[in-house]
The first five atom37 places (N, CA, C, CB, O) and aatype in JSON, in Angstrom:
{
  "aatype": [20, 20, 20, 20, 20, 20, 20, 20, 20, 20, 20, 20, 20, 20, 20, 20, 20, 20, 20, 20, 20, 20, 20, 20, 20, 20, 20, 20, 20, 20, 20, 20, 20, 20, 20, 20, 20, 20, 20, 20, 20, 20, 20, 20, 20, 20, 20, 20, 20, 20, 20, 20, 20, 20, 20, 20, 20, 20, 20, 20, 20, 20, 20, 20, 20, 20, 20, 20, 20, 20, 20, 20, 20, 20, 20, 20, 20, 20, 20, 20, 20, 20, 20, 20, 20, 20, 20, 20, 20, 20, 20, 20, 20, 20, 20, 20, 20, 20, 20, 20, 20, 20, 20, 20, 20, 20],
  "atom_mask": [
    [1, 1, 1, 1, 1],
    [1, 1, 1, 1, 1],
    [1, 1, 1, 1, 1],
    [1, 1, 1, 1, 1],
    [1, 1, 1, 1, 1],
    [1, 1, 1, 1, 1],
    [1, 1, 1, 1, 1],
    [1, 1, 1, 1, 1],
    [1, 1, 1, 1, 1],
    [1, 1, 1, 1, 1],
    [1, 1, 1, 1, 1],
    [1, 1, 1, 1, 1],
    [1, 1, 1, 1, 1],
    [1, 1, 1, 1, 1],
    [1, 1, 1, 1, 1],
    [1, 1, 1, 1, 1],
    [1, 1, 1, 1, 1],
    [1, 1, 1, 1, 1],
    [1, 1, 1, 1, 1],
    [1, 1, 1, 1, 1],
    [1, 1, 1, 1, 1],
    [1, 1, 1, 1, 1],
    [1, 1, 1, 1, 1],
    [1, 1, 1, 1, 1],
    [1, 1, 1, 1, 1],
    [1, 1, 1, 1, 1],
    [1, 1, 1, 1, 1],
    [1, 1, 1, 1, 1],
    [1, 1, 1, 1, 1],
    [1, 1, 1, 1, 1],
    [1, 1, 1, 1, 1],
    [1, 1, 1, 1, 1],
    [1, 1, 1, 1, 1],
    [1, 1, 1, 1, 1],
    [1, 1, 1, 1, 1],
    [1, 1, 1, 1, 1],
    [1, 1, 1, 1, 1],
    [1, 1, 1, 1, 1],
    [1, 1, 1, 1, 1],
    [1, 1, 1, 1, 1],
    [1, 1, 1, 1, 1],
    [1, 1, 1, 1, 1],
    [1, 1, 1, 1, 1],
    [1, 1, 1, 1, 1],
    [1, 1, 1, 1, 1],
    [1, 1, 1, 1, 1],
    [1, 1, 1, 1, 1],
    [1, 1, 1, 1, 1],
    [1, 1, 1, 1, 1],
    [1, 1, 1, 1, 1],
    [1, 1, 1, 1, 1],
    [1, 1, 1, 1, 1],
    [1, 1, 1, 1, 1],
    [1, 1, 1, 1, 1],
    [1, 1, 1, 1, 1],
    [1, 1, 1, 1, 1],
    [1, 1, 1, 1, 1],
    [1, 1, 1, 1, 1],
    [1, 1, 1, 1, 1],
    [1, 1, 1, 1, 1],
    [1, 1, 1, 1, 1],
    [1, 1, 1, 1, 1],
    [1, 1, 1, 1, 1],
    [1, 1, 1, 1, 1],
    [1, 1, 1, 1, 1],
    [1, 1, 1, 1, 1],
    [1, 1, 1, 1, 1],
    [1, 1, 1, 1, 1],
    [1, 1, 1, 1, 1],
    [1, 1, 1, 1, 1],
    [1, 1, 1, 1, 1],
    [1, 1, 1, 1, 1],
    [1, 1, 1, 1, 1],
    [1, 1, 1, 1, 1],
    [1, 1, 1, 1, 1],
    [1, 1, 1, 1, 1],
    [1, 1, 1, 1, 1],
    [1, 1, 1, 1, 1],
    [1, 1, 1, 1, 1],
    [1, 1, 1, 1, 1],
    [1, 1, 1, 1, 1],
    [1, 1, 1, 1, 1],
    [1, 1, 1, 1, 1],
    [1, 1, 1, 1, 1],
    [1, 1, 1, 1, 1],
    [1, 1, 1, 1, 1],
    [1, 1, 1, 1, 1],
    [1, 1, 1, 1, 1],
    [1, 1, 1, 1, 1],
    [1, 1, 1, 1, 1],
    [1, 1, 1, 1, 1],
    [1, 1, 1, 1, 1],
    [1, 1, 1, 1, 1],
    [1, 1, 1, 1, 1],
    [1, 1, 1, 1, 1],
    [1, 1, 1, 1, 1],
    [1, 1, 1, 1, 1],
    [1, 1, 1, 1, 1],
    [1, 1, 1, 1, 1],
    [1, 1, 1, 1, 1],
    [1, 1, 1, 1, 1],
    [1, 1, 1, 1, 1],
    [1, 1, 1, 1, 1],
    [1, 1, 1, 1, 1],
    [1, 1, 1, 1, 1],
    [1, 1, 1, 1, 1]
  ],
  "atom_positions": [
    [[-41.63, -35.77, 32.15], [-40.35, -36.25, 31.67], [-40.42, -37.73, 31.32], [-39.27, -36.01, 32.72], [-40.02, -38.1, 30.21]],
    [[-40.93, -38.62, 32.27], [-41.2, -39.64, 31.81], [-42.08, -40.14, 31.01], [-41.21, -40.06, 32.41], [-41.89, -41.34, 30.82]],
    [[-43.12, -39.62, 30.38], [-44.14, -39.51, 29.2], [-43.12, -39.33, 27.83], [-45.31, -38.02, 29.44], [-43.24, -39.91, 26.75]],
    [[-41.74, -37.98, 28.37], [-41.54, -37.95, 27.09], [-40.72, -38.98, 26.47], [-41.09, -36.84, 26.84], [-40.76, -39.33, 25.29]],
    [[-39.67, -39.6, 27.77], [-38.79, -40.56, 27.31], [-39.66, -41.98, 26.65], [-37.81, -40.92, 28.62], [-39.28, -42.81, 25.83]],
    [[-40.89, -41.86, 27.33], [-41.54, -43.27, 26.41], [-41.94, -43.15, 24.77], [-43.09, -43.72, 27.14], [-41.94, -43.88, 23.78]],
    [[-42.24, -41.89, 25.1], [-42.67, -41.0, 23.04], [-40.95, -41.51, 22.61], [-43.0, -38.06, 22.88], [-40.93, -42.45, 21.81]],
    [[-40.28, -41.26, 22.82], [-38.34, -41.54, 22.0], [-38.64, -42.74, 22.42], [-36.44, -40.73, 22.72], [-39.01, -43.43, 21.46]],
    [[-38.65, -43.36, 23.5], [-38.31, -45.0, 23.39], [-38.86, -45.79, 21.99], [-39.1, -45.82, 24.76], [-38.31, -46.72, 21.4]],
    [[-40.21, -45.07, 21.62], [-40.78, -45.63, 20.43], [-40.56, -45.41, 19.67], [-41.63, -45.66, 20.15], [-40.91, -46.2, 18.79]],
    [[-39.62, -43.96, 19.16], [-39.1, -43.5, 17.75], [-38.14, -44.34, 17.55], [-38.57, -42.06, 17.57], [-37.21, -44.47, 18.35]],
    [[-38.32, -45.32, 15.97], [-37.08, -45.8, 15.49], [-36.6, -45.01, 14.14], [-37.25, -47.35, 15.24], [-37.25, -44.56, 13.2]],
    [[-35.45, -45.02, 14.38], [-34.89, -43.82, 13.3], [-34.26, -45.08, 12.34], [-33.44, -42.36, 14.06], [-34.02, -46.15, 12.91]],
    [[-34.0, -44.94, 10.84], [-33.86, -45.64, 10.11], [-33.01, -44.78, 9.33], [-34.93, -46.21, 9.7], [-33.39, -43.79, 8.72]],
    [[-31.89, -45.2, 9.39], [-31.16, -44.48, 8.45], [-30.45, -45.2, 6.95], [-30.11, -43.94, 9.35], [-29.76, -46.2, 7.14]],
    [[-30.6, -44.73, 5.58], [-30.78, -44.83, 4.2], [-29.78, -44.06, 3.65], [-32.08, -44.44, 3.74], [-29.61, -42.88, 3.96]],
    [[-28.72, -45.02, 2.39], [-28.12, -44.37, 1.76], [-28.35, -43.26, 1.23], [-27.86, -44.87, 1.2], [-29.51, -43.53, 0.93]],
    [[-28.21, -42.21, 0.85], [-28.28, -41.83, -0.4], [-27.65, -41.5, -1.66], [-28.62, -41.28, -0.27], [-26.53, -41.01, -1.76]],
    [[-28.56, -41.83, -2.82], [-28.07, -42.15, -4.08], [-26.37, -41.32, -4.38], [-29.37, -41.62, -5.18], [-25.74, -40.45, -3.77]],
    [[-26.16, -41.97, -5.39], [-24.57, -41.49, -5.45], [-24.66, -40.4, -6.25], [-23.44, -42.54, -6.08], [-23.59, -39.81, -6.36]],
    [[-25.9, -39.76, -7.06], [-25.82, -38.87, -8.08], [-26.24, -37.85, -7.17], [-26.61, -39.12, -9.42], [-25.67, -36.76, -7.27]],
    [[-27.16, -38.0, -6.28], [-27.42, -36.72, -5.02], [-26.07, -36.42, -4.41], [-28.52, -37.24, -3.58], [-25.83, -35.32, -3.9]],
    [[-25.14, -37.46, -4.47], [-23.88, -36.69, -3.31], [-22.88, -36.16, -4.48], [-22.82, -38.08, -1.97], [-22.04, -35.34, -4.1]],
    [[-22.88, -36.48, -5.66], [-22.21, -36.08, -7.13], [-22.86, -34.01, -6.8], [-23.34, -37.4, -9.12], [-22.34, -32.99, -6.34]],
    [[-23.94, -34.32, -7.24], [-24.84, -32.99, -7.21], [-24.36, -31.99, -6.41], [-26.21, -33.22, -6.74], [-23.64, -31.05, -6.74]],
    [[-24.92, -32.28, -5.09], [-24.42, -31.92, -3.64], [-22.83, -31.25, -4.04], [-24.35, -33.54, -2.46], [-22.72, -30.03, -4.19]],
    [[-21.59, -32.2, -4.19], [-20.41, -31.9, -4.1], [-20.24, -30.67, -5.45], [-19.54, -33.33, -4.12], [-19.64, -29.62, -5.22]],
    [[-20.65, -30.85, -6.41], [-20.9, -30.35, -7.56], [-21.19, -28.72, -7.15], [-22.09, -31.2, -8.28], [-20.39, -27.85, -7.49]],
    [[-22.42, -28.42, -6.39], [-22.93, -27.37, -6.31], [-21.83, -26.8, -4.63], [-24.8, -27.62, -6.33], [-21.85, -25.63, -4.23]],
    [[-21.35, -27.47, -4.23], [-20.12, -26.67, -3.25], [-19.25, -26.25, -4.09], [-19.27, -27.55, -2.13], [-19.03, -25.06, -3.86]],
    [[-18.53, -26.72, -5.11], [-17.4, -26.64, -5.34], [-17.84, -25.26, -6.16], [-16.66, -27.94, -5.96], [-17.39, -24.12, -6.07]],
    [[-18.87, -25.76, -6.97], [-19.0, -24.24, -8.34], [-19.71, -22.65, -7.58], [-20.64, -24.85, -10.05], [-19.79, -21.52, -8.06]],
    [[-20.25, -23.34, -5.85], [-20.58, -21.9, -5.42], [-18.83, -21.2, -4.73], [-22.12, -22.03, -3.94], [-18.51, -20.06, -4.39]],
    [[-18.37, -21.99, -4.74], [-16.87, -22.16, -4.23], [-16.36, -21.09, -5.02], [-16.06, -23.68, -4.51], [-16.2, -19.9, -4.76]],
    [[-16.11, -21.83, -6.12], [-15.64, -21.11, -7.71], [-16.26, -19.58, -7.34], [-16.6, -22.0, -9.49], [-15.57, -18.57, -7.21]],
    [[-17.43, -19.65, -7.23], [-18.37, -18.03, -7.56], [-17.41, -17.4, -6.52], [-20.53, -17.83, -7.07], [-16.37, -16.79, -6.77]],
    [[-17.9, -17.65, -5.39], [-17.85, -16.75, -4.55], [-16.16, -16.38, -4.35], [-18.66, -17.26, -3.32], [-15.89, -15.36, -3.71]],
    [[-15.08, -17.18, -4.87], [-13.95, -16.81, -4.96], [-13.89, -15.43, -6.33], [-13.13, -18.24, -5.15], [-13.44, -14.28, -6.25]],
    [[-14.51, -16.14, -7.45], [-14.16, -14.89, -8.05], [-14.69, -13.71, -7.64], [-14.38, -14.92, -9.24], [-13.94, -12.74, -7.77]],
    [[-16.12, -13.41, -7.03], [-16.59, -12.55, -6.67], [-15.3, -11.35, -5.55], [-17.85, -13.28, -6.09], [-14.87, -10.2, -5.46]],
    [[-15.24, -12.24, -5.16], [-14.11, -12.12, -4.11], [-12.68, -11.01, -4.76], [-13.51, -13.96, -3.77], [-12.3, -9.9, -4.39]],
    [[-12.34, -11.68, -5.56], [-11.43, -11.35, -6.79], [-11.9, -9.83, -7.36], [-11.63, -12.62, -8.08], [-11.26, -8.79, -7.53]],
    [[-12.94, -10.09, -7.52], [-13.5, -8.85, -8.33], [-13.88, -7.61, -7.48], [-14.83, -9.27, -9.12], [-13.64, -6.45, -7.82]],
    [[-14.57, -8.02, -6.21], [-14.5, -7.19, -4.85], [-13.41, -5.99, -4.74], [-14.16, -8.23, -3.65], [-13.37, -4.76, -4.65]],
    [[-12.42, -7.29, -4.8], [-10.81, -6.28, -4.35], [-10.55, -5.75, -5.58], [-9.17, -7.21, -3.77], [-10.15, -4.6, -5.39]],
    [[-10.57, -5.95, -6.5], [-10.05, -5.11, -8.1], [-10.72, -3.81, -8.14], [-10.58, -5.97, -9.72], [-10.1, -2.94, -8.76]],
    [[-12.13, -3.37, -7.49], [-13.03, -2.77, -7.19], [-12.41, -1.82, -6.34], [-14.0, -3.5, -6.75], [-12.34, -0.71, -6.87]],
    [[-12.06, -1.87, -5.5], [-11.22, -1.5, -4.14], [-10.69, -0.95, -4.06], [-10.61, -1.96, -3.58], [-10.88, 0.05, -3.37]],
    [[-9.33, -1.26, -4.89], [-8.63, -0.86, -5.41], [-9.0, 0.66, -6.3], [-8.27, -1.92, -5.93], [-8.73, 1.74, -5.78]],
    [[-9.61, 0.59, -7.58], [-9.67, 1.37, -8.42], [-10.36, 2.35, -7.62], [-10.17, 0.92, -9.6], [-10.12, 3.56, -7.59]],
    [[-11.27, 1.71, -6.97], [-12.06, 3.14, -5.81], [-11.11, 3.92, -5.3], [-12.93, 2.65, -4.26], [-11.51, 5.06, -5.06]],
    [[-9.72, 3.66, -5.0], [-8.9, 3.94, -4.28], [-8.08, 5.11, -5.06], [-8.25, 2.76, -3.89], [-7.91, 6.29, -4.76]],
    [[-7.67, 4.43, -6.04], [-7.0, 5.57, -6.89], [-7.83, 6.43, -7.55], [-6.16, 5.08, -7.89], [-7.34, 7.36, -8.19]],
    [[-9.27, 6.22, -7.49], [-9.91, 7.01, -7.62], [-10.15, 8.28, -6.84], [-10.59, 6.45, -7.74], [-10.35, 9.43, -7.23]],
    [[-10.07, 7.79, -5.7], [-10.0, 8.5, -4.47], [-9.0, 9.45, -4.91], [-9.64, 7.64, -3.16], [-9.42, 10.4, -5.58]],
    [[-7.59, 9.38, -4.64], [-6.59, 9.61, -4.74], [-6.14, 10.95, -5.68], [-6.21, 8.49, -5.0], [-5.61, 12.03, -5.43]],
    [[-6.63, 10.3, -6.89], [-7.03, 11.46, -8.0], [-7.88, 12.29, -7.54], [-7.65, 11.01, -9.27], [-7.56, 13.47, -7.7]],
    [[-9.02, 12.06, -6.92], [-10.36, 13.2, -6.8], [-9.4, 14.03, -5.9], [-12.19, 12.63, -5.91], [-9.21, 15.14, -6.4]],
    [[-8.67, 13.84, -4.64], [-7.76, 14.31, -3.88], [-6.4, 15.68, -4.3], [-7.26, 13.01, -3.57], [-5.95, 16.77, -3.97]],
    [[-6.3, 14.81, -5.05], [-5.2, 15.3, -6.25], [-5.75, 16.4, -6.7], [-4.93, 14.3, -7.55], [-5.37, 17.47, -6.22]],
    [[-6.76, 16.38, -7.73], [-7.84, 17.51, -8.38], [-8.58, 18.32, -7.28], [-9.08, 16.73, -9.32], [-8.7, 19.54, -7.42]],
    [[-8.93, 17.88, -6.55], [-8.96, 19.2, -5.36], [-8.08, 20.36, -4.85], [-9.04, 18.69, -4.27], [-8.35, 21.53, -4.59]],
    [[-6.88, 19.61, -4.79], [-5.83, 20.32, -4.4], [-5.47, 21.46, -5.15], [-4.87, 19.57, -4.31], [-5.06, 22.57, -4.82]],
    [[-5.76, 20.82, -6.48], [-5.23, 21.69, -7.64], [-6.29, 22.47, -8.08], [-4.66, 20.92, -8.83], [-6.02, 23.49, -8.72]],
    [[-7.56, 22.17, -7.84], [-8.56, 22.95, -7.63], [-8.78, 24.43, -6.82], [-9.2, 22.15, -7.18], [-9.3, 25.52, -7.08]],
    [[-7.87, 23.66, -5.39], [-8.13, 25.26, -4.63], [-7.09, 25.94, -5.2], [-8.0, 25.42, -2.83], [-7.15, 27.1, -5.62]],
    [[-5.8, 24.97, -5.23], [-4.61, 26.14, -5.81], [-5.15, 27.51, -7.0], [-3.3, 25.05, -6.82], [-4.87, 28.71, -7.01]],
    [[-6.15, 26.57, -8.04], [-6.61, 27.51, -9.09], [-7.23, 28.9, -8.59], [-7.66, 26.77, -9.93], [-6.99, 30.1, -8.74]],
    [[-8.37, 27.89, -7.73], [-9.09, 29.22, -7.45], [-8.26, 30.21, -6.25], [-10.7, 28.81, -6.88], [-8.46, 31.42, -6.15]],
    [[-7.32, 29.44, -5.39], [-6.06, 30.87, -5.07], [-5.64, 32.08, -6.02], [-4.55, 30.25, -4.89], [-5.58, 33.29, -5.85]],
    [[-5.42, 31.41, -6.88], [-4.84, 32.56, -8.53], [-6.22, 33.41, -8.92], [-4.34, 31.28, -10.48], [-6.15, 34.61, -9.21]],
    [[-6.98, 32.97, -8.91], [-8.28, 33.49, -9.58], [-8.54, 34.64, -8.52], [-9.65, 32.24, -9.75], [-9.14, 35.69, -8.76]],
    [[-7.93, 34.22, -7.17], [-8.77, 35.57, -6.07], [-7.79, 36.3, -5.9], [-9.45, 35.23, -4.41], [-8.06, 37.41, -5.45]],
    [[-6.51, 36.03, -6.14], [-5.03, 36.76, -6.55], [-5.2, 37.73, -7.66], [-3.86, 35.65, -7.11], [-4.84, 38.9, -7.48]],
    [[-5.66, 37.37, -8.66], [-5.74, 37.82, -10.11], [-5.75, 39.67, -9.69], [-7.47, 37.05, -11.09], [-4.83, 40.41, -10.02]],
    [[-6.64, 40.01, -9.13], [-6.97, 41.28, -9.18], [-6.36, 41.65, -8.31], [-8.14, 41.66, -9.17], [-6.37, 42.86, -8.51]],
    [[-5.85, 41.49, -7.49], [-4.41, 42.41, -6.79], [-3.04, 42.48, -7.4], [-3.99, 41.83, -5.39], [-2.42, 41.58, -7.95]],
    [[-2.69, 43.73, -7.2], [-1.44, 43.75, -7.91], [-0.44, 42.92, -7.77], [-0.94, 44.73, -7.78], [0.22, 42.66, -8.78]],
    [[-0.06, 42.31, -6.48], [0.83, 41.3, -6.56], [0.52, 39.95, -7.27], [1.15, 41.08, -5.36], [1.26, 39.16, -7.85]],
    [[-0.81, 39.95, -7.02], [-1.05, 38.66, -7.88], [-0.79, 38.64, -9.28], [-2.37, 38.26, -7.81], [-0.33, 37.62, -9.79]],
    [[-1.19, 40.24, -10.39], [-1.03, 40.53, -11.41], [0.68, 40.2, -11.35], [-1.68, 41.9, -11.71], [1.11, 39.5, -12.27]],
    [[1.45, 40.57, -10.52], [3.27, 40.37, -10.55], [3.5, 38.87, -10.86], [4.17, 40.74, -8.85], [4.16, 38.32, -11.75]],
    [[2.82, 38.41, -9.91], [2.98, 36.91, -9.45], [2.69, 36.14, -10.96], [1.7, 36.42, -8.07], [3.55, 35.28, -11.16]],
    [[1.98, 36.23, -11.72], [1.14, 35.65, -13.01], [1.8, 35.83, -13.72], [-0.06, 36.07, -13.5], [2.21, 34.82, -14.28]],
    [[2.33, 37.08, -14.16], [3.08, 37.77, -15.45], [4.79, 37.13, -14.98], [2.86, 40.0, -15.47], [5.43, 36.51, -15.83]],
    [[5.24, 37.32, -13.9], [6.01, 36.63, -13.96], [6.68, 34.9, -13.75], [6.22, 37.28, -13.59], [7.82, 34.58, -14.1]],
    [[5.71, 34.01, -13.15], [5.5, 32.85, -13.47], [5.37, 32.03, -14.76], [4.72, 32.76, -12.96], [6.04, 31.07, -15.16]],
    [[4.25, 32.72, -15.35], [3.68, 32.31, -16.51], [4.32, 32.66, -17.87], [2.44, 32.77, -16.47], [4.46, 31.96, -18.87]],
    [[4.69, 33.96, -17.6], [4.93, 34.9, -18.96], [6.79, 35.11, -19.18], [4.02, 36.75, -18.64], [7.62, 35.15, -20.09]],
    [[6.73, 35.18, -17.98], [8.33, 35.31, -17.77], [8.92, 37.04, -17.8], [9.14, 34.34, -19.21], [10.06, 37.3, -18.2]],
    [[8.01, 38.04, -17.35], [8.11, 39.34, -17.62], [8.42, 39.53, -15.86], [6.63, 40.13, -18.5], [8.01, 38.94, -14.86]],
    [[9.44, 40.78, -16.13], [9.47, 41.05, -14.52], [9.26, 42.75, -14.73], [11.24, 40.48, -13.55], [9.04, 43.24, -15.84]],
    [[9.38, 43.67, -13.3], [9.62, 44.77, -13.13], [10.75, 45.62, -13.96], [9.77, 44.7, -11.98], [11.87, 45.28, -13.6]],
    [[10.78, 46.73, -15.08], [12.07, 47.41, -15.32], [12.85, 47.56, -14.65], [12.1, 48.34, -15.63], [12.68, 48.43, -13.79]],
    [[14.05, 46.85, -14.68], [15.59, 47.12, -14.03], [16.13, 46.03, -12.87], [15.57, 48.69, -13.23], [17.26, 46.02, -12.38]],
    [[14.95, 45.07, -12.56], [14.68, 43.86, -12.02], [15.49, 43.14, -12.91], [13.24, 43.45, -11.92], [15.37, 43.33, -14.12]],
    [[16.41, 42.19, -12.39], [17.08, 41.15, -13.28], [16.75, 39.64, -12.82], [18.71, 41.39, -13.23], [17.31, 39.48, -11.74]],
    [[16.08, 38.51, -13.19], [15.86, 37.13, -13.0], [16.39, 36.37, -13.6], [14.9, 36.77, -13.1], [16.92, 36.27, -14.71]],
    [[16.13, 35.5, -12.34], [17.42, 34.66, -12.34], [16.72, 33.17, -12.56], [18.41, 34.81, -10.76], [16.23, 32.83, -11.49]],
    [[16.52, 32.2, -13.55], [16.05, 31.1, -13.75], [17.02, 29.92, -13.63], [15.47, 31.18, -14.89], [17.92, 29.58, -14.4]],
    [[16.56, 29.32, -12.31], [18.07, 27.71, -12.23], [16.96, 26.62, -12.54], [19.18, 27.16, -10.03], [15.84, 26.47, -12.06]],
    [[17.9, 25.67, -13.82], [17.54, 25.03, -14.63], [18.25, 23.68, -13.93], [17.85, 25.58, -16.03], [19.44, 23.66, -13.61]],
    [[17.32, 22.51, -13.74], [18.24, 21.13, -12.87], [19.01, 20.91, -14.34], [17.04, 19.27, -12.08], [18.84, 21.46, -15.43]],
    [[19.94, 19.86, -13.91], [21.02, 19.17, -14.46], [20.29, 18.09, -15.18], [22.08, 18.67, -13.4], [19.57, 17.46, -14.41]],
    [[20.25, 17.71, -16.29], [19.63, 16.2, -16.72], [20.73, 15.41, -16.84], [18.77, 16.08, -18.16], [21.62, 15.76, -17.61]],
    [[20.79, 14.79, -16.45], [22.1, 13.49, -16.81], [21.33, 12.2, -16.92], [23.45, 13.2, -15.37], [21.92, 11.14, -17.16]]
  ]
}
């Protein structure tokens, strides 16, 4: 311990401006990685976002996906054949009377 404090007793440290165009530079390259990394930032979340409603949609199209293929495994049973023709086509059973309620637009 005392060996080492005599090694520091002898270090003299000298301390030196430095130039004004190094601290120009220096400040220069904070501010414009500043700049970057904010827009990056910016662009991150815009990203995010669209992933999102992307999401959302793929969600969406699934749904409506299985609904399809419900109809498709419907198709060949007779109720499903009922179900189709009258949804789609607007045909019912002979002597069957339907009844279609139409909303109000105002």
């Amino acid at each position: 311990m005392a060996k080492r404090k005599s090694i520091l007793s002898r270090v003299k440290l000298v301390y030196r401006h430095s130039p004004l165009l190094l601290k120009c530079a220096v400040l220069a390259t904070i501010v414009l990685s500043t700049a970057a990394l904010t827009t990056l930032r910016l662009g991150i979340d815009q990203y995010q976002e669209q992933t999102a409603q992307v999401r959302a949609q793929a969600a969406q199209l699934e749904q409506q996906n299985q609904k399809l293929d419900n109809q498709l495994q419907q198709k060949d049973t007779v109720e499903g054949v009922k179900s189709i023709a009258a949804e789609q086509l607007g045909l019912v059973d002979p002597g069957c009377i339907m009844f279609q309620v139409e909303e109000n637009q105002e």
